[in-house]
Every structure is written in C-alpha cells, then in structure tokens.
C-alpha positions as CSV (number, residue, x, y, z in Angstrom):
1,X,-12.4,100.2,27.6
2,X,-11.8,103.9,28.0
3,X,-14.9,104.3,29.6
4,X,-14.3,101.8,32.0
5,X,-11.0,102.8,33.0
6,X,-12.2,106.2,33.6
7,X,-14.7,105.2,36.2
8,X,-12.5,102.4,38.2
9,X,-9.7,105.5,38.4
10,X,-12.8,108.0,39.4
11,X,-13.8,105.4,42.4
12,X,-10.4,104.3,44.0
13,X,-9.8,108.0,44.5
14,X,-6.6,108.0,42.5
15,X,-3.9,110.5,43.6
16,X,-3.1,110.9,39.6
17,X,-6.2,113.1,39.4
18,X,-5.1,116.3,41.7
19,X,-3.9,114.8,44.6
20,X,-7.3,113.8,45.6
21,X,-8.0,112.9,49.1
22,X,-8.6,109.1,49.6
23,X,-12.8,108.0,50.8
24,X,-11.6,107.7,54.0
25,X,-9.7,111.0,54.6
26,X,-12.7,112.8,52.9
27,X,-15.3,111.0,55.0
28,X,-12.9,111.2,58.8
29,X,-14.8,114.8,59.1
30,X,-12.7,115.6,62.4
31,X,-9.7,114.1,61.0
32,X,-9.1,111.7,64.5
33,X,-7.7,109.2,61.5
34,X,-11.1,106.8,62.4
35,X,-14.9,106.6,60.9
36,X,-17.8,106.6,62.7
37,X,-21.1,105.2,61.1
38,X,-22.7,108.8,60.9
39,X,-19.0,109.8,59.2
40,X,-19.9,107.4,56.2
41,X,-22.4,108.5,53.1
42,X,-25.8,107.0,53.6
43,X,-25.4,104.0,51.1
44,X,-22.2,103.2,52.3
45,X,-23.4,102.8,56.0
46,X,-25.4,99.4,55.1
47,X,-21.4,98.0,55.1
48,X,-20.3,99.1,58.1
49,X,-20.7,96.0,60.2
50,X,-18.5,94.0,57.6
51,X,-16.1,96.6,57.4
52,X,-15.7,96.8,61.4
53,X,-13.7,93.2,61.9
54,X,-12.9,94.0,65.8
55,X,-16.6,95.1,66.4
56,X,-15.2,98.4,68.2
57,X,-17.9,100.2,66.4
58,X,-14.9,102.4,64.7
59,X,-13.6,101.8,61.4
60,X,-9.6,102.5,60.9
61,X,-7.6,102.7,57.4
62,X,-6.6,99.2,57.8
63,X,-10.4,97.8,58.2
64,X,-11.6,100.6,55.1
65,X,-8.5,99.2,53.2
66,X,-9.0,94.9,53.7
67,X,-13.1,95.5,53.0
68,X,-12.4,97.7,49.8
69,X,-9.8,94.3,48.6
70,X,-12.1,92.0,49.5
71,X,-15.3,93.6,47.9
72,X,-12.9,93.7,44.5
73,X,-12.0,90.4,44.6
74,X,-15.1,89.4,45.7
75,X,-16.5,91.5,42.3
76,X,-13.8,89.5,40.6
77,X,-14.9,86.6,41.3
78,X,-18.6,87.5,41.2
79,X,-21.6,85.2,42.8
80,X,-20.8,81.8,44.2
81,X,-22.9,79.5,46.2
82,X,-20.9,77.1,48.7
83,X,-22.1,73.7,48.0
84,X,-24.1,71.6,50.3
85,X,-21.6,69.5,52.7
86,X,-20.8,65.9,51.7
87,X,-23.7,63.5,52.9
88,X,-26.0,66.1,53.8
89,X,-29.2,67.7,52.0
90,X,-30.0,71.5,52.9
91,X,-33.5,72.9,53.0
92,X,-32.3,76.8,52.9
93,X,-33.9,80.0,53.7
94,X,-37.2,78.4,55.0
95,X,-38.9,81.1,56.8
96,X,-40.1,80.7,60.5
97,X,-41.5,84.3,60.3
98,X,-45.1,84.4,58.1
99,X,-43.7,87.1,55.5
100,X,-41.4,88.7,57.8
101,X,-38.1,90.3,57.4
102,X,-35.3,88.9,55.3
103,X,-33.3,87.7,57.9
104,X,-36.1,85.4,59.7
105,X,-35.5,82.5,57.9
106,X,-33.3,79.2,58.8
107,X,-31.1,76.6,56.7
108,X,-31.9,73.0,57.6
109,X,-29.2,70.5,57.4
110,X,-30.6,66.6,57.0
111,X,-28.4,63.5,57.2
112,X,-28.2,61.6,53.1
113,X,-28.2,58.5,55.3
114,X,-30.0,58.3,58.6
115,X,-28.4,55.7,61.3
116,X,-31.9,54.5,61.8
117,X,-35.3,56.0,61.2
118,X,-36.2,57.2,64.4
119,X,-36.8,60.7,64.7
120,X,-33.3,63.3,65.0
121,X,-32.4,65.1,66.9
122,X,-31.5,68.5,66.3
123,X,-28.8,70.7,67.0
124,X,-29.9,74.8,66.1
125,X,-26.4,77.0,65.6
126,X,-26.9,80.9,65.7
127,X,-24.0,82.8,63.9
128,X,-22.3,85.9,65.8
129,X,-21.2,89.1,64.9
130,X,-21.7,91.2,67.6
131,X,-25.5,91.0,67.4
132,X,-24.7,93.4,64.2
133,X,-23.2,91.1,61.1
134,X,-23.0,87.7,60.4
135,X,-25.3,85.3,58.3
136,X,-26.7,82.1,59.1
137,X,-24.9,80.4,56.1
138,X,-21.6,80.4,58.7
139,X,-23.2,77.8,60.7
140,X,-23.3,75.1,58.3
141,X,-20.0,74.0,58.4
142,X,-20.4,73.7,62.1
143,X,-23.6,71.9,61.6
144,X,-22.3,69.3,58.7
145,X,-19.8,67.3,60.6
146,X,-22.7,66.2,63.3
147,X,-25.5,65.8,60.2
148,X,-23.5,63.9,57.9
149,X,-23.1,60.8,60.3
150,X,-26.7,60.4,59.9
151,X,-27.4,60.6,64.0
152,X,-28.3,64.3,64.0
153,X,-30.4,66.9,61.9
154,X,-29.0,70.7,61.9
155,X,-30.6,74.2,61.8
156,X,-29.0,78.0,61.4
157,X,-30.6,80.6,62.1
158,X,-30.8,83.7,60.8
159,X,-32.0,86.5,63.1
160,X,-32.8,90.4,62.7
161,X,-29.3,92.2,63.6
162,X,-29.7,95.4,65.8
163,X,-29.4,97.4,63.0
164,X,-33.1,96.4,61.6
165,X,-34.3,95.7,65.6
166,X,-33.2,96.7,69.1
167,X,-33.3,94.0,71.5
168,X,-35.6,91.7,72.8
169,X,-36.1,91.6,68.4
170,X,-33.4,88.9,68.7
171,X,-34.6,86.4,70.6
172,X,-37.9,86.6,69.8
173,X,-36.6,85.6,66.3
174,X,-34.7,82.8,67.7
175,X,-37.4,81.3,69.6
176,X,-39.9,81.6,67.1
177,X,-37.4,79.5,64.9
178,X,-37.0,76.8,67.8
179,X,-41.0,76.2,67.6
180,X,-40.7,76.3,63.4
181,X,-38.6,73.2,64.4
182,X,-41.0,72.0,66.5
183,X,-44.1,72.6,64.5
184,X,-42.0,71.2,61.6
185,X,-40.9,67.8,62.9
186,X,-42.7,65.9,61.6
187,X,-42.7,67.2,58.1
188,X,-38.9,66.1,58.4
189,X,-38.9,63.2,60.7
190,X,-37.3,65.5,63.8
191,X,-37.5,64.4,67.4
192,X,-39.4,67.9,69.2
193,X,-38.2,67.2,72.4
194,X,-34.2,66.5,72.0
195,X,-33.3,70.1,70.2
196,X,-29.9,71.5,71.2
197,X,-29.0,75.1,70.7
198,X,-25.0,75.8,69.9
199,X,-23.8,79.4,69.6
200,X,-20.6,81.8,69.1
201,X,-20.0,85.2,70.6
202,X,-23.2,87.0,70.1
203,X,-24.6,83.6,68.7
204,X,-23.6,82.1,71.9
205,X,-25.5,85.0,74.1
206,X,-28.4,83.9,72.0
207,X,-28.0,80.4,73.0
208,X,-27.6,80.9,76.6
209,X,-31.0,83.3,76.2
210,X,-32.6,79.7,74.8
211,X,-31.2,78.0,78.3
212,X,-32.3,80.4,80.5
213,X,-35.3,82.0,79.5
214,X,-38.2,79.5,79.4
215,X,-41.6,81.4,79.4
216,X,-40.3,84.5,80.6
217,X,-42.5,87.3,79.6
218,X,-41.3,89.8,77.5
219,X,-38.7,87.6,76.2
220,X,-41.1,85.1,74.2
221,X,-42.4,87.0,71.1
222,X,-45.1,86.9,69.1
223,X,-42.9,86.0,66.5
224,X,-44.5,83.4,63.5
225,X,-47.4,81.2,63.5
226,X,-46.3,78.3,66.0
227,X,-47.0,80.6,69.3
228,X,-49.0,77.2,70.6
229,X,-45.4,75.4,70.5
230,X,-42.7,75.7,73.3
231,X,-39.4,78.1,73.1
232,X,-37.4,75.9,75.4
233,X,-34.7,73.5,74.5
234,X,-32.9,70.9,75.9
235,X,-29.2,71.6,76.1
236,X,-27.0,74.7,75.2
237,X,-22.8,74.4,73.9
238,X,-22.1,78.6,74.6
239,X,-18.8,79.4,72.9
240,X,-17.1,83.1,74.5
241,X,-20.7,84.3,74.8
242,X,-21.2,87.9,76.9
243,X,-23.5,87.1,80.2
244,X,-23.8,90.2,81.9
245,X,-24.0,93.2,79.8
246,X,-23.6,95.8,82.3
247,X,-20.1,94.6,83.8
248,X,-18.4,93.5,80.3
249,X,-17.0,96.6,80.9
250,X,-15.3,96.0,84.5
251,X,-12.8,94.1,82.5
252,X,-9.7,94.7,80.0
253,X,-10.6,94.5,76.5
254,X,-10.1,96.2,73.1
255,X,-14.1,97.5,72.6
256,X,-15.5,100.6,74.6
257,X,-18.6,98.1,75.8
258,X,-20.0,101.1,78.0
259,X,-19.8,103.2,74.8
260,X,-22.6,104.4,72.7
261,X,-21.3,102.6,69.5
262,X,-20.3,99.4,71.3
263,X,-22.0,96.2,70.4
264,X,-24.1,95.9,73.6
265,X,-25.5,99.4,73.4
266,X,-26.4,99.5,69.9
267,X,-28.6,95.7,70.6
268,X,-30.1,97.6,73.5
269,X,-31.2,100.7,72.1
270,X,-28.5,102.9,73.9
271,X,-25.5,103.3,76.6
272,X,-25.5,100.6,78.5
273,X,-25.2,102.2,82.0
274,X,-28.1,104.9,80.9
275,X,-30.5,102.0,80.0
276,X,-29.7,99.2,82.7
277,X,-33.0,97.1,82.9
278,X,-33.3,96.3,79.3
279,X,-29.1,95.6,79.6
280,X,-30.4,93.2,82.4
281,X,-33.2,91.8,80.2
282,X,-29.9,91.1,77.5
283,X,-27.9,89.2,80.1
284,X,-28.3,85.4,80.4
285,X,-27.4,86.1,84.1
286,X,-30.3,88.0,85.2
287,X,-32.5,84.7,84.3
288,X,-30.4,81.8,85.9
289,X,-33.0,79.3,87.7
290,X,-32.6,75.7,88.9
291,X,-34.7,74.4,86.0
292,X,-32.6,75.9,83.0
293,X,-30.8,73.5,80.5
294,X,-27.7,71.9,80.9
295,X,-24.4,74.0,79.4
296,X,-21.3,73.3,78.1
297,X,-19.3,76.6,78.5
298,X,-15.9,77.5,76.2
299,X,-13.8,80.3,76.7
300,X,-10.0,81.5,76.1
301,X,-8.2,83.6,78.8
302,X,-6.5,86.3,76.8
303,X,-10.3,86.9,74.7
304,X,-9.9,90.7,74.1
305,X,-13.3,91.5,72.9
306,X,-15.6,89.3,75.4
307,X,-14.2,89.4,78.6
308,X,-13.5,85.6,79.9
309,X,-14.8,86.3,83.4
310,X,-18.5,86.5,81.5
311,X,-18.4,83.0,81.0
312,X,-16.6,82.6,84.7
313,X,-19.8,84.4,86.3
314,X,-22.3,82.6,84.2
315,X,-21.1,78.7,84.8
316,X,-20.7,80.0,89.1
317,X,-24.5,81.1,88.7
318,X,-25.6,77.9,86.8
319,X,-23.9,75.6,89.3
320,X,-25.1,77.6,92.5
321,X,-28.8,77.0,91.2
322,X,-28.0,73.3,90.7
323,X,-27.8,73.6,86.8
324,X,-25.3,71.1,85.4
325,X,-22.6,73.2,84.0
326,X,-19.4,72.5,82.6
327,X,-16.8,75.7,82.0
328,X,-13.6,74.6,79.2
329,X,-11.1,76.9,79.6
330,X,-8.9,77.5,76.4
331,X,-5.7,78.7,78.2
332,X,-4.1,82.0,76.4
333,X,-6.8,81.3,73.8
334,X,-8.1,84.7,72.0
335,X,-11.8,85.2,70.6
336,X,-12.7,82.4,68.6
337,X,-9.2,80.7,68.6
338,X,-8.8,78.1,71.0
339,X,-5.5,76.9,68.6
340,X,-4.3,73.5,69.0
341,X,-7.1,72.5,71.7
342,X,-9.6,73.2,68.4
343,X,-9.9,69.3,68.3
344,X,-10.4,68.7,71.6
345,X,-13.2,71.3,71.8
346,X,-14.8,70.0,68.8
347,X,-14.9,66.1,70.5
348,X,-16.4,68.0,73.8
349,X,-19.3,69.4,72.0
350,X,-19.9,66.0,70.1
351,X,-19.8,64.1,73.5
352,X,-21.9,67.2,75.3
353,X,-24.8,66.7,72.5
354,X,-24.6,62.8,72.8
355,X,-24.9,63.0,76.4
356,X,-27.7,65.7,76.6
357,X,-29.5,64.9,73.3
358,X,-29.2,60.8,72.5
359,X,-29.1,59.7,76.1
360,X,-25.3,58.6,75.7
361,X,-23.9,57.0,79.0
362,X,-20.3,57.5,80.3
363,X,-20.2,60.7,78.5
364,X,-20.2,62.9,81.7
365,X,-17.9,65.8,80.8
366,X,-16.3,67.8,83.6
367,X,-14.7,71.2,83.8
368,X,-11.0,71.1,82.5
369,X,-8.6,73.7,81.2
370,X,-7.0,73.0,77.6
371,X,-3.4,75.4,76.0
372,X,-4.4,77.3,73.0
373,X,-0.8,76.2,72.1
C-alpha cells in the first residue's frame, strides 16, 4: 500500500512534495497559461485530441484538468463494453481495408426482426471530431433507433484521423467502406443500391464528400479490395458539416481555422491559405454538380466552431445545380445542440431516409427553421 501511495502522490504532482509545479505548468514552456501538442512529452501527445474538447488545437488548465478526472475514473472503473442496442445484432470491427490500419474497419448494425425479407437498406454514419478524434462506436446509438424497427441495416465507420493521414486519407477510407457494403450485401441480405450516408461535424464533411464526389479522381482511393464496386450513394443527412474550408474563417467562431493547429489545416497537411487547392479538394463545395445525391442539411445559428453560413453556402450551391436540398435551421442552436427541436430533427432524418431510401410518398420535406429553445 505504501508503495502505491507513493507513486499516485509522485504522478498527480502533489504540492506536499516541495511545492512542485503541476504537468501542466511544467510542460506550458512559454508560460502563455496554454499547451501546444509539441509542448506535451511524446507519450502524452497520442491524448491530445481527447483532451482538446473545443478542437481549438490548444489545450487550457480546465481541458488538462476534466481529461486527467475522467482518465481516473475511467481507470476506476476499468474496461467496459456498451452492449449491443435492444433488437439489434452488431457485426463489429469488420475491416473494409485488407490488413490495413486500425482504424479501417466498420461496426454493422442488423435488425433482430426484419419487417420483411427483402433486402435493407442501409444508412452508413461517420463519427466527428474534427477529422482528429472520435471512434466509430459513437455512431451506434444513432444507428439503433432506425435498425431496431427491422426496416433498415446500419454501418459506422471508422476512418484514419489526420493524425495517422493527411487528407484525401479520409475519404478514401470512407469510400472504400461504402463498396465493403456493397461487395458485402449479399453476405448480409443488404439492398447495394439504397445506401444512405449520415454525418456530424467532421463526420458530416465526410458525408457531404460521399454526395458530391462520385468518380472524381484523386478523391476515389485505392483503398481495399472492392475497387470494381461503386463509391456513390444515394442520399446524404449532413449535420453542422464545414463546406468550404478556405472561408470557415470569414466568419466569427471560437477556433483559429486559418491557423496552423486548427482542425482544417492539420487534415490538409498545413495552413489553410498557404495550401489552397488541396483546401479546395477538402470542401464539398468545390465538387457541387447537378447529378449529386439528395441532402438534408442541419445547422444551429449561434454554432461557434463551424460557422452556420457553411451549410448556408452549401444548400444555395446544391439548389442552383438542381440538387434537391433541404437546409433545417436550428435557431440559436450551438454545435451539436439543436435543444428542444432534438425531436423534431431526429423525425426529419427518419422521414428524409424513408423518402430517399424506401421510396416513401408524401414525405417531401421542405426547408424550415426550428428554436433550439
């Protein structure tokens, strides 16, 4: 016990022992009370993306101070798995990617009780994180309310983060998983050509990529061992995705994105503004034609870390090239939190994928704006 004791006082940096400096005033080498990645000891850089919860590439005491209590508690608690939803079986960590990196693999989500036994179809959710954190296990609870009525299968998918691969790594992965699904369907009774793609923040960039970029070279990979089946899909549900990397920072908004550390420059491989065609390549605008997938679009006005107007500028530039588009706007709502409108949103998307996906009539949906509150 004494032993122990020792060591947990020697790690939290205890002022009991000489005063000592805390981690994080040690490690702020020009004391500007923040921490850089290149500020932290190698090992400790592999957490910097979890630490960084406003994905301003900067970590401050508060951020250092919640990821040191939740890596205790989560030590406390040790290992847990989340159980598979209600009336759904998972399939996890099937890899679209012949021996490829840890993070090219997918979780499929299948219905305990079809409707009927027709062939699914298939609604693919890619996580966010600002393109640098985030796991594809966030996307089954998305998934598992749409699975477990038996009408639809799901899929998550895991991609390589810009930290293992500088963009177009990203979408390469997630088009190589879209023909794993395709190659796959009928391994799992899947329907190839009704596959939805549904996205948040950097996960909805990724999904608006999938809408827009059929067969565009450079953009398709030569990712996994399906290369003979198509990348496009058949509808797109974009939630507060960024469209148009090189003017995210024309508008107000709590992240640097023309900075070296920001989340844009760090997928792209540098400064945005220094390295503006692959930024162009990255922006679901540059690729808007008349024969990209229907979107559903949703978006809260006071969003401080993607800019609403990116949404604004992507649904104008569907529409003009006769796209079908529809823009939700989540009035006063913030990143992610679209508040009491949350149900509303989530019967949109259901009705959106019913429309688009099972051929539902009377389901046209049309642009409204919804309070956050």
């Amino acid at each position: 016990m004494k032993l122990v004791a020792s060591i947990v006082l020697l790690t939290t940096g205890s002022l009991a022992i000489a005063q000592e400096r805390s981690p994080f005033e040690r490690w702020d080498k020009n004391q500007d009370g923040k921490l850089s990645r290149d500020e932290l000891p190698e090992p400790a850089r592999k957490n910097f993306e979890k630490a960084d919860q406003d994905a301003d590439g900067w970590l401050s005491p508060a951020e250092d101070a919640a990821f040191r209590n939740r890596n205790r508690n989560r030590l406390r608690s040790r290992d847990w798995v989340k159980p598979t939803p209600p009336g759904t079986i998972s399939r996890k960590d099937l890899g679209y990617a012949h021996d490829g990196h840890a993070r090219q693999k997918l979780d499929l989500l299948l219905p305990k009780e079809r409707s009927s036994q027709n062939p699914l179809p298939v609604i693919a959710f890619i996580h966010g994180g600002g393109w640098r954190q985030g796991d594809k296990s966030t996307g089954i609870g998305r998934l598992a309310p749409f699975v477990a009525g038996g009408e639809f299968a799901g899929v998550s998918i895991g991609y390589r983060l810009s930290g293992d691969a500088t963009w177009p790594a990203q979408i390469h992965d997630c088009k190589a998983a879209i023909r794993w699904i395709r190659a796959n369907a009928a391994k799992y009774n899947l329907d190839p050509g009704r596959i939805g793609v549904w996205g948040s923040s950097a996960g909805g960039h990724l999904a608006s990529m999938l809408g827009v970029s059929g067969e565009i070279d450079g953009l398709e990979g030569r990712v996994g061992n399906h290369l003979d089946q198509e990348s496009r899909v058949a509808c797109v549900v974009d939630f507060f995705g960024p469209s148009d990397l090189l003017t995210m920072g024309d508008h107000p908004s709590k992240i640097a994105h023309n900075a070296a550390g920001s989340p844009e420059s760090l997928l792209v491989g540098g400064m945005l503004q220094k390295n503006p065609d692959r930024a162009r390549s990255a922006s679901p605008l540059t690729h808007v034609t008349g024969d990209d997938a229907p979107a559903l679009i949703v978006h809260g006005t006071a969003d401080e870390l993607v800019p609403f107007a990116q949404s604004v500028d992507l649904h104008q530039k569907l529409v003009a090239a006769g796209v079908r588009s529809n823009l939700i706007t989540i009035d006063g709502g913030g990143h992610g939190d679209f508040g009491n409108s949350s149900d509303e949103v989530q019967r949109l998307v259901r009705t959106f994928f019913e429309c688009h996906l099972k051929g539902s009539k009377n389901t046209e949906i049309i642009d409204r704006t919804l309070e956050s509150e």
